[in-house]
C-alpha positions in Angstrom: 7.4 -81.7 -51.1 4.9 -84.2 -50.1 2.2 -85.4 -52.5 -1.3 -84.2 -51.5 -2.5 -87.9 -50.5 0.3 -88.6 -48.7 -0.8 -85.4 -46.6 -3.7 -86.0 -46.3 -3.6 -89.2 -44.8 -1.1 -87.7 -42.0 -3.2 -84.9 -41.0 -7.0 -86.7 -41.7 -10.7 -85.5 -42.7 -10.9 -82.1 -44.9 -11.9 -78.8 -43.0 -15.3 -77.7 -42.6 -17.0 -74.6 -41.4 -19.6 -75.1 -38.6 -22.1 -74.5 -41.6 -20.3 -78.3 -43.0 -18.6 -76.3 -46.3 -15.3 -75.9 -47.0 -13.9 -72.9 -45.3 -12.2 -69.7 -47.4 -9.2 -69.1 -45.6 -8.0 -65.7 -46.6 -4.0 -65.9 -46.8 -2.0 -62.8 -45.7 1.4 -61.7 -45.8 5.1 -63.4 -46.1 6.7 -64.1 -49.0 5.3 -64.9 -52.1 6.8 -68.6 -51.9 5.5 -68.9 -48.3 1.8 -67.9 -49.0 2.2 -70.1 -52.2 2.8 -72.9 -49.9 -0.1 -72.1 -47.9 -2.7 -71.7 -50.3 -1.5 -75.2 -51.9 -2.0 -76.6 -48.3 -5.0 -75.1 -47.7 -6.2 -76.6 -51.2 -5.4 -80.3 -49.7 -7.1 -79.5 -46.8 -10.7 -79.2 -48.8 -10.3 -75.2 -48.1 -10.4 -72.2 -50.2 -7.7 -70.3 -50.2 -8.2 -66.5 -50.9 -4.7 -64.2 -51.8 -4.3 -61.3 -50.0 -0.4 -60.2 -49.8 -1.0 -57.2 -47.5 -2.3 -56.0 -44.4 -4.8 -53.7 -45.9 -5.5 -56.0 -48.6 -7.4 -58.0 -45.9 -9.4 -55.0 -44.7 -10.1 -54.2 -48.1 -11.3 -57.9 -48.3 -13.2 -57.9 -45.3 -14.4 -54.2 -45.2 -16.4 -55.4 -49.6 -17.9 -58.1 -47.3 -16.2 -61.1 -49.1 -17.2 -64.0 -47.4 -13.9 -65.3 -44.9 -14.4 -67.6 -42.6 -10.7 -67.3 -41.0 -7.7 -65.7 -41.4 -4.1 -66.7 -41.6 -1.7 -64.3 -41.6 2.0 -64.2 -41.8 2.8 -62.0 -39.0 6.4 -60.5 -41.3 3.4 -58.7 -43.5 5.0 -56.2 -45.4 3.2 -53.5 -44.8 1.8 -52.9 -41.4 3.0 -54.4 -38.1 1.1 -57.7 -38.4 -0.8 -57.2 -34.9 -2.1 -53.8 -36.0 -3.7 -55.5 -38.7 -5.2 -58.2 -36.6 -6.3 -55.3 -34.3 -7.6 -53.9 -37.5 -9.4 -56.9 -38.6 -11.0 -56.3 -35.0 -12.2 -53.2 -35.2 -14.1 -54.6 -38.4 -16.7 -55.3 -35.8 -19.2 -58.2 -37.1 -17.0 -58.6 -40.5 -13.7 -58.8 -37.8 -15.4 -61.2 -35.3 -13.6 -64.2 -37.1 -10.7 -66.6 -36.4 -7.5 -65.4 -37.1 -4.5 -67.8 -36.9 -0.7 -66.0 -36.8 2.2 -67.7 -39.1 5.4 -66.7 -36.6 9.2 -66.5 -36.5 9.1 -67.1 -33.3 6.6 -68.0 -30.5 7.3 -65.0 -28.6 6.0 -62.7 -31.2 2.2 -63.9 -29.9 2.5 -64.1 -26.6 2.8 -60.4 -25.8 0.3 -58.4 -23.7 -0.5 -56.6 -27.1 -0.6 -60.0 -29.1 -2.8 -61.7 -26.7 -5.1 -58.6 -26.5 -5.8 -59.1 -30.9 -7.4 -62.4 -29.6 -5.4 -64.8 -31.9 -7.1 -68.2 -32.5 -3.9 -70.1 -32.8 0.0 -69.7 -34.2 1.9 -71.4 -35.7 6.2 -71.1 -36.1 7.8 -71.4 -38.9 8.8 -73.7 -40.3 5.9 -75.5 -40.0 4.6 -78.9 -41.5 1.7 -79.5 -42.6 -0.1 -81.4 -39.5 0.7 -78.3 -37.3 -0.9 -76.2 -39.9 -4.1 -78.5 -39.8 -4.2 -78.8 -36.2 -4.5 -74.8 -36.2 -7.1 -74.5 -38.3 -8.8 -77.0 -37.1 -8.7 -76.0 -33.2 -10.1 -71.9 -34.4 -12.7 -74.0 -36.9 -13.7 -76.1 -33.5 -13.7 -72.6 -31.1 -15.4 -71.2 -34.0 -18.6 -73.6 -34.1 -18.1 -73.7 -30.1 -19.0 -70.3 -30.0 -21.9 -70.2 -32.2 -23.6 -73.4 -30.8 -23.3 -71.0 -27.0 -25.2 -67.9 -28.9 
């Protein structure tokens, strides 16, 4: 595995919220060694990463009002179809309204009529390195502070 300078010199500058503070990135779903990749990640990326192994574990995350300003979520989540939960996340209303970023098998598995309609921000396939990781992120961080310099 690839030292965290040597990362961060491939994929650049930390991530920041629109606010300018590191972002908590609430990780969702996969296996155990997979989120632990992900969290370590979002660690070198200047993020903080926030552990929730389930579907509803997210929506019990969101629903207490824990600050989350993205999600990523393994779409293999154990134990809801993974675009229910985003729809989930949705229906959240204000506490849904945030990006959401899928981790996917294959690239197929987002571009459904029912995928597209959850309003991903991004996905990425696995394997993934690290600089596609980053560039996801970074791209629903960017729509993100697009969207709030427009309101």
């Amino acid at each position: 595995m690839e030292r965290p300078e040597e990362i961060q010199s491939k994929v650049g500058s930390q991530l920041l919220t629109p606010e300018g503070v590191s972002p908590r990135v609430a990780v969702v779903g996969g296996t155990q060694s997979s989120a632990m990749v992900a969290q370590m990640l979002l660690a070198q990326f200047g993020c903080q990463p926030v552990a929730a192994a389930t579907g509803e574990a997210v929506l019990g995350l969101l629903r207490r009002d824990t600050k989350v300003d993205l999600v990523l979520i393994d779409l293999s989540v154990t134990d809801m179809d993974g675009i229910v939960a985003v729809q989930l996340i949705r229906a959240l209303g204000s506490r849904g309204a945030l990006p959401v970023v899928a981790i996917v098998g294959d690239k197929t598995e987002v571009s459904s009529n029912r995928a597209r309609a959850a309003g991903f921000a991004g996905a990425i396939v696995k394997p993934y390195s690290p600089r596609e990781l980053f560039t996801a992120l970074s791209s629903a961080m960017a729509r993100r502070a697009s969207r709030a310099l427009q309101a």
